[in-house]
N, C-alpha and C positions, 0 to 999 in steps of 0.2 A: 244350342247356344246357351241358353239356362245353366246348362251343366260345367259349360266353362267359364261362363261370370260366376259362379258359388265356388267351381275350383280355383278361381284366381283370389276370389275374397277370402277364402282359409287361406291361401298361401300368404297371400301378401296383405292381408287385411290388416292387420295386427303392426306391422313394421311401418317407419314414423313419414314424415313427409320426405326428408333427406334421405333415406333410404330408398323409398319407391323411384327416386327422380333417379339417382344413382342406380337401379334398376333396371329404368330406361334407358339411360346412355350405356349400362352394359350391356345391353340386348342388341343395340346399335351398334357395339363396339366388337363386340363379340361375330354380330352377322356378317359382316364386312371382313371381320380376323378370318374368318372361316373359307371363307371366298377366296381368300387371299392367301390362305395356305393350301386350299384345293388347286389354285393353281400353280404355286411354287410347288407342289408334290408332281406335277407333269414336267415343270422343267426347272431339275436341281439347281438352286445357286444358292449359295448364303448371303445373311442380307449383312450391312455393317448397324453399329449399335446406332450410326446417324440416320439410318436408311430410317430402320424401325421407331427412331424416336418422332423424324418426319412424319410417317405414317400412321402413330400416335398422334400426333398435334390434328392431320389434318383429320380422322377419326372424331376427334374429340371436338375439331370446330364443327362436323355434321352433327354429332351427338347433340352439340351447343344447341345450331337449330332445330333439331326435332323436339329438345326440352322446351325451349323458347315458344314453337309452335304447341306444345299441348299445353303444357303451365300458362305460358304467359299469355296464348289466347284463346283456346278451346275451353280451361279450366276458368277463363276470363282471373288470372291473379292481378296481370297487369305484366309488358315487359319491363317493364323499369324497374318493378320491386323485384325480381326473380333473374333479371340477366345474370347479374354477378354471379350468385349463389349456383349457378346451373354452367357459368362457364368454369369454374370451379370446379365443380363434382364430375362435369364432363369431362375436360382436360384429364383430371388424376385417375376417372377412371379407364379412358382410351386408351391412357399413356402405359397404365399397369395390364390392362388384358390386351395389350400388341404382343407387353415384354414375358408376359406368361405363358401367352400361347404360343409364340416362336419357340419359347424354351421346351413345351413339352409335344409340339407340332402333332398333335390331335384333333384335325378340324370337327371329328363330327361333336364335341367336348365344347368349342370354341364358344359358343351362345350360350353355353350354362356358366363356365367360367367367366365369359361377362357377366352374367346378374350374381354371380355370389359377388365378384371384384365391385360389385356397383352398390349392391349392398351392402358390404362390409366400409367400404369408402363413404358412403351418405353413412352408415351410423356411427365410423370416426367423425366426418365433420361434424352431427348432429351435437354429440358427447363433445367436443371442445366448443362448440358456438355455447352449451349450454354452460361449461365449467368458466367461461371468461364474462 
């Protein structure tokens, strides 16, 4: 256990609060995408760009709650200061690792392509919160 709390603090140590949250909701978004192309790879259909963006939204409202539950009260931040900020980073990141991983339909890829889309998403928002 040691060994993967010191491997997760190199990884992720270093990268900002908006990043790690964006992390989370990749990991969430990602685990789910994976699922869900494990079984559309047993039975072929294509999905429409509304099917997927659904499936984004409602991804990204679970992502919402899981960020909500560790930030805003395991982390004790509060929900009030952090909803916003995590319904945000969760939406744009569900929405972008649905439409990535349908496009390159690799589930077992699906939960890594969520944490780079969730990190790179939390250090866009971080980088504009900070320049405005």
């Amino acid at each position: 256990m040691q060994a993967l709390v010191a491997l997760a603090k190199a990884l992720f140590g270093k990268l900002s609060y908006c990043s790690k949250s964006g992390a989370l909701a990749g990991l969430v978004a990602g685990f789910f995408c994976a699922l869900g192309l494990l079984q559309l790879a047993e039975t072929p259909m294509s999905l429409s760009t509304t099917d997927l963006f659904k499936g984004g939204l409602a991804l990204g409202l679970l992502a919402w709650l899981v960020l909500l539950l560790v930030i805003g009260v395991l982390l004790r931040y509060g929900l009030k200061q952090v909803a916003l900020f995590a319904f945000i980073i969760a939406v744009i990141t569900a929405l972008l690792t649905v439409f990535i991983n349908y496009a390159i339909q690799v589930p077992v890829l699906a939960v890594l392509i969520g944490l780079l889309v969730g990190i790179l998403v939390g250090l866009l928002l971080c980088w504009f919160c900070r320049r405005r």
